[in-house]
N, C-alpha and C positions, 0 to 999 in steps of 0.2 A: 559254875566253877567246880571243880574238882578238888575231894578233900585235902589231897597232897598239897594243892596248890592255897589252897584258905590255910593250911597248920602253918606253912611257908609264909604268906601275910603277916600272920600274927607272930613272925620272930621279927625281932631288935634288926635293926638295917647292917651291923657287924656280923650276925649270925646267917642273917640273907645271902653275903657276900658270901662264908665259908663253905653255906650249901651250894652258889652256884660256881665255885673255883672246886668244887666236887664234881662236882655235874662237867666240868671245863677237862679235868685231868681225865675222865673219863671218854670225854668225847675224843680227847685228842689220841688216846692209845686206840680208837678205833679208826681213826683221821692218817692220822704219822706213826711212822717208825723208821727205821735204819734204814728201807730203801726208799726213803719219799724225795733227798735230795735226787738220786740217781732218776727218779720219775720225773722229775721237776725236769732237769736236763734232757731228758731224752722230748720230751716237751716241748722244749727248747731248740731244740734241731728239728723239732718237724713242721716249727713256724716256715722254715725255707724248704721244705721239700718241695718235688716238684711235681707239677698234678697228673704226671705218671705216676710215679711213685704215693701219692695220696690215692689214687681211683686203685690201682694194685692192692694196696692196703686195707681199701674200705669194700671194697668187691670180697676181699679172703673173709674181712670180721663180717660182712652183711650176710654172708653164706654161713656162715657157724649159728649168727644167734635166728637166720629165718629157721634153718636145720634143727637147731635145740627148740624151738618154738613149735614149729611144726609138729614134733615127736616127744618134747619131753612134759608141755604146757599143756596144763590138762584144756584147758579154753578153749586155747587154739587145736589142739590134736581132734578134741570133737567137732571144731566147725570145718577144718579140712576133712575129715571122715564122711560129716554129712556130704561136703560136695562131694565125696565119689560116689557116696550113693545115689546121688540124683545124675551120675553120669558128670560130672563137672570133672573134664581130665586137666586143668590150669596145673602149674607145676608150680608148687610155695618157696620153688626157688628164685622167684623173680618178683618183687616187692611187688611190680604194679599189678599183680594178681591178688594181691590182700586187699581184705575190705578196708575201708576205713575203722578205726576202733574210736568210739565215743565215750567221755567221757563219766556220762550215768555209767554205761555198761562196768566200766572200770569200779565203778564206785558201789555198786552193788555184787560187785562178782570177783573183788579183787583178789581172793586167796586162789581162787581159779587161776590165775596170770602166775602162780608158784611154778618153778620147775620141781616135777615127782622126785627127782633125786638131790632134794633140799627141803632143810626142816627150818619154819620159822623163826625154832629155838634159837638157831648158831648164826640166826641173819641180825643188821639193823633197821630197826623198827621207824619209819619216821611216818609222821600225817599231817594232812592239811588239808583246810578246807576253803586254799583259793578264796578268790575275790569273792568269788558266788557257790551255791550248792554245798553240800553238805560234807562230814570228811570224807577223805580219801586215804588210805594206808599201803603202804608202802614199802618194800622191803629190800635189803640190798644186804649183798655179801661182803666178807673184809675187803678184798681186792677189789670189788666195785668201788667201794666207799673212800680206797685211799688212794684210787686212778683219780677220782675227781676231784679229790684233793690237793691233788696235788698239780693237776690242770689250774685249778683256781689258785692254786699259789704260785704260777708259772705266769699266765696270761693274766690276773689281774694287778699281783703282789712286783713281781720280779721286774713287768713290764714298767710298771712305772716307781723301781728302785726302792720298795719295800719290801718285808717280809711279814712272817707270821710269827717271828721272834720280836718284832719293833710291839711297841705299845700304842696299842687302835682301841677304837670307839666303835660302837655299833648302835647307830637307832632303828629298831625293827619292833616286832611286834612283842614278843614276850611278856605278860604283865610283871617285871623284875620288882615295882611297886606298887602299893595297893593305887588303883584309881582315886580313892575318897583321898589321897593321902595330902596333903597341902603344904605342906614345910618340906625342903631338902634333907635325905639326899634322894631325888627322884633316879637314881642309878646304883647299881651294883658292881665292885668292882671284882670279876671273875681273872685269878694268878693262874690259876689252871690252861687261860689260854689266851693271857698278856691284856685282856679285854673292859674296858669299863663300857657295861653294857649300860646306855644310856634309855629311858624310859619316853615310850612316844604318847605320851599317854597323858603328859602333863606340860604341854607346850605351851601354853599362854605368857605371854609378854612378861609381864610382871615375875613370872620365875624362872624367864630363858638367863637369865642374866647365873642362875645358881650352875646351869650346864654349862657355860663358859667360864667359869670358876674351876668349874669341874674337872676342864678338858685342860686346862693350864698346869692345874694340880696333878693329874697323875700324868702327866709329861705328854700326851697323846700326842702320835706322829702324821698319823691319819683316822681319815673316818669313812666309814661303811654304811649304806645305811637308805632309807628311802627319800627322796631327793626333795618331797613337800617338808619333812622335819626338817633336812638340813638346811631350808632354803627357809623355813624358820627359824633358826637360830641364826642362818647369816643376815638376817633383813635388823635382829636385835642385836648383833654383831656390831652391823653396819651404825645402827641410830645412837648405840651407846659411845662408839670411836673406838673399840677396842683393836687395838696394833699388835697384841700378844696371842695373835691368836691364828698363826701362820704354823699349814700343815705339808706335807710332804706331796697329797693329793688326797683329793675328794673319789670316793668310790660309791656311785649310784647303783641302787637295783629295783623290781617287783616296781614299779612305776617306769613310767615315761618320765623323762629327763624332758623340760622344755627350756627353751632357750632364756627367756626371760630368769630363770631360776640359775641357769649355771653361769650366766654374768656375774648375777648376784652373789652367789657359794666361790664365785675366783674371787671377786671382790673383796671379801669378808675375808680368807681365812691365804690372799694371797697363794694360790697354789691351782694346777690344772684339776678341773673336772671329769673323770672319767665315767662314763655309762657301761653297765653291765646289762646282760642277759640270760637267765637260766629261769627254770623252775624246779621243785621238789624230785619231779617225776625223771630228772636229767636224762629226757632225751635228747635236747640242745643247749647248745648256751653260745654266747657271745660277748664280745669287749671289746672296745674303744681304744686305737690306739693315739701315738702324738701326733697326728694329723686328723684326727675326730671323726676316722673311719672304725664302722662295728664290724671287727670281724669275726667271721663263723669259727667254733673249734669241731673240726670235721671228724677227729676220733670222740666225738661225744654221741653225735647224731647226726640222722640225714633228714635234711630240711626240703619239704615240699610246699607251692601251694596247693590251694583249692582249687581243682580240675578245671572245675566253670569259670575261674578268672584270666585275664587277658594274662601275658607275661608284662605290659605294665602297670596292670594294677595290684594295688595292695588289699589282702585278704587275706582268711583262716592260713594260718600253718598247720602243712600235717607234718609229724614227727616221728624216725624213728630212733630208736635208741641203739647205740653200739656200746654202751659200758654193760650194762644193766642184765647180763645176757641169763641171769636165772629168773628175774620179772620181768621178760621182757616183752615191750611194747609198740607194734608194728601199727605203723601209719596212723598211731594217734592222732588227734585233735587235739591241740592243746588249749583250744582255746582265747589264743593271741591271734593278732592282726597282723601284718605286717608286709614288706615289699624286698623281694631280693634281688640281687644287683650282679652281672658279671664284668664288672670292672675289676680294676687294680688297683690297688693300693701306693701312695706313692712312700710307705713305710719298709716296703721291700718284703713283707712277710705275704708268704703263697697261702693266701688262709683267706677264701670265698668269703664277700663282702654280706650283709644286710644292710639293705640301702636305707630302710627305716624299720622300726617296731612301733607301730601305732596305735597298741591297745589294745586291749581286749576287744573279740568279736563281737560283744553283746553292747559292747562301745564307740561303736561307730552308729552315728545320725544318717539317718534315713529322709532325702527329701521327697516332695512331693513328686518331684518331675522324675523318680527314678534314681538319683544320685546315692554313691556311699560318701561320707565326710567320715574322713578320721582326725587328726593331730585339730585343735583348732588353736593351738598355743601363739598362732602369729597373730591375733586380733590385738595378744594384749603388747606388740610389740613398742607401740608407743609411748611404754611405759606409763599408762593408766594410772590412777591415784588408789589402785585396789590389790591389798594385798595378798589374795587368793581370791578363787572363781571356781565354782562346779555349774558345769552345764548339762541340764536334763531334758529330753526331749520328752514330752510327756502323750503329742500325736503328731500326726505328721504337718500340723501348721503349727504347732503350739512348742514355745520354748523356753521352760524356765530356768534363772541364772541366779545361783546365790552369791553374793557374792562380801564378801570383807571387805570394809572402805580404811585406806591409810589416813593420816592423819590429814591433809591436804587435799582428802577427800569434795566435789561439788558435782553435783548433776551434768554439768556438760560431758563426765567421763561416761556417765549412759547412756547419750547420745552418742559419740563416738562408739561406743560398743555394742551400740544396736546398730547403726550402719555397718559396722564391721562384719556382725555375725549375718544378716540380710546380703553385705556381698557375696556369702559362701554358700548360703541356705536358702534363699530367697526369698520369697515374702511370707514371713511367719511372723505370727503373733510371740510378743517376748513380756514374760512375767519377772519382773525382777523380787529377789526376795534379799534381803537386807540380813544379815548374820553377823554373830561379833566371832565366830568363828566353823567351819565348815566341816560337818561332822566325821568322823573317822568310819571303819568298818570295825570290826571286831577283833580286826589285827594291826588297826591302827593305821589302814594304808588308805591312801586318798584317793578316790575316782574324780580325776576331773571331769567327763565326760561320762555319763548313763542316759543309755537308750532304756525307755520306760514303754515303746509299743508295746500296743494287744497283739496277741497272734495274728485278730481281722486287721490292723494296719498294716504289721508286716505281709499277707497274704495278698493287700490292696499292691501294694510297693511291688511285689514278686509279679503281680499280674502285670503290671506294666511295666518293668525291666523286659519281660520275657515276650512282652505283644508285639 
């Protein structure tokens, strides 16, 4: 923990709030200003452009930031150099001539990804250290920072009749209070940017009842937030009877939305569930509109698979970024899993679908027979008597499941969910592990699904995909 953040613990929960509506007014003067309305709109017209008019578009910005990339990035300017030296005449004007960028490489060399004519001083700073690996830093200029801004108050805010002036919730990582702390108020309410930032940190049953207090009390219109908390607080929602507690809509991120969970979160808080897509790095992002299609925002990034995957299978996303064009990042790895789609939308917005996001790469199950499994959220569609599940592959026949039993909890539910998981998997040994709750990451965000192979498993698996 970080000094700043222990001197921060140790203030009164009144004095907590005034530093983080500090920290609020601060972000938002680099977020908003006088032209974010006019960005929002113009936003707003390019949901219906037409995919002439978007390829026009994204063909002029993918030639500026390969060009500034090419020549201004110290990284990239050395590893195009090298290839002329070895006679490599490929031209950096055409994406599929870059390498893939990984995301060690990123993380050990990231001041190298600066453009020479930018100083870290006059940029914003942001980091993160993902689900996995260690951090990552990050740097973005004003107008990078308030383009996305104002995309995300566009396609997620605007689309479903909110704003970033209404009074929202936010459960994410932030430690806003201490972990040890036991008594309410496990939140802090930040004026700086309309937000009572709710703590995920302190979810157990016996105290969800004080965050729904909470959300009543300061008027809350919606909520933001990763989809295992809110899908914790709508299950204590639901068992307590509470009717007061109907939001405008739910907005999910950094997790997989499973279905099981957004029945429940309509349930509770009466209102549609919407799924989000981005990361730190915003070379992509995507949102959910009212017919429960994800669609891409194409001035953000351009969204590849993994070369070696069919076009219908789901796998690695490479990404590259169009905002970001002084850090910018060509054909990253981000990381994620996922399957793209060229269908349409029957919402009328011209904005390239994502058919699914399935998780992180490191999160999909490996079977014996050569199989990838991602989502495995349909086993528990039966409505099970458990209210959470993480599944860990730990080798390729072996699979352990922790899992939280509700109250109506009896053995026959793991029979039912070892047939289920042996439909998809096939014959694996399944260890059940019994939890009164399912532990967090370090940001508080939930893996339902980790793949635990050795490198020698994975290498067994690769040998026979490929024989």
């Amino acid at each position: 923990m970080s000094l700043a953040l222990s001197i921060y613990h140790r203030l009164p929960a009144v004095s907590r709030s005034v530093v983080a509506s500090l920290r609020g007014y601060y972000l938002s003067r680099w977020r908003y200003d006088k032209f974010t309305e006019r960005l929002v709109d113009e936003a707003l017209e390019r949901d219906a452009w037409s995919e002439k008019q978007w390829a026009e578009w994204r063909a002029e910005r993918l030639s500026y930031v390969l060009n500034r990339a090419a020549t201004r990035v110290p990284y990239y300017r050395q590893l195009w150099e090298e290839r002329r030296r070895t006679g490599d005449k490929a031209s950096p004007q055409y994406l599929e001539n870059w390498p893939v960028l990984e995301k060690t490489v990123l993380r050990a060399r990231s001041r190298e990804f600066i453009a020479d004519d930018h100083s870290t001083s006059r940029m914003f700073h942001d980091h993160t250290s993902g689900t996995t690996g260690g951090p990552l830093d990050l740097w973005f200029d004003r107008d990078a920072v308030k383009q996305w801004y104002a995309l995300f108050e566009a396609r997620c805010r605007r689309w479903n009749g909110v704003s970033r002036h209404d009074r929202w919730a936010i459960l994410g990582g932030q430690l806003v209070t201490p972990v040890r702390q036991q008594k309410p108020p496990f939140w802090i309410w930040n004026a700086g940017m309309n937000q009572l930032y709710l703590s995920s940190y302190h979810l157990s049953p016996p105290l969800i009842r004080h965050y729904l207090q909470a959300i009543v009390r300061y008027r809350v219109k919606y909520i933001l937030g990763y989809p295992s908390a809110i899908y914790s607080l709508a299950l204590e929602a639901l068992k307590l009877g509470r009717s007061d507690l109907k939001m405008d809509v739910i907005l999910t991120n950094a997790e997989p939305l499973f279905q099981h969970q957004r029945e429940t979160i309509t349930e509770a808080f009466s209102c549609p569930v919407r799924e989000t897509y981005g990361m730190a790095e915003v070379v992509a992002a995507a949102s959910e509109c009212e017919h429960g299609r994800l669609h891409q925002w194409p001035d953000v990034g351009i969204i590849e698979q993994a070369a070696n995957a069919a076009s219908t299978d789901s796998a690695d996303l490479i990404c590259t970024g169009l905002i970001n064009a002084d850090m910018p990042l060509i054909r990253y790895r981000v990381g994620d899993h996922g399957k793209l789609s060229a269908e349409n939308c029957e919402c009328g917005r011209n904005l390239p679908l994502l058919e699914s996001i399935d998780g992180r790469s490191d999160d999909v199950l490996i079977t014996a027979d050569g199989r990838e499994v991602g989502r495995l959220d349909p086993i528990f569609k039966n409505k099970l008597p458990i209210i959470e599940a993480q599944i860990i592959q730990e080798t390729l026949k072996t699979i352990r499941i922790r899992y939280v039993p509700a109250a109506d909890f009896t053995e026959d539910a793991l029979r039912t969910l070892t047939e289920a998981v042996r439909e998809r998997l096939g014959d694996v040994e399944i260890v059940y592990e019994r939890l009164s709750e399912i532990p967090r990451t370090a940001r508080g965000k939930f893996r339902a699904v980790i793949c635990n192979l050795t490198p020698a498993d994975k290498a067994q698996w690769s040998n026979r995909r490929t024989a």
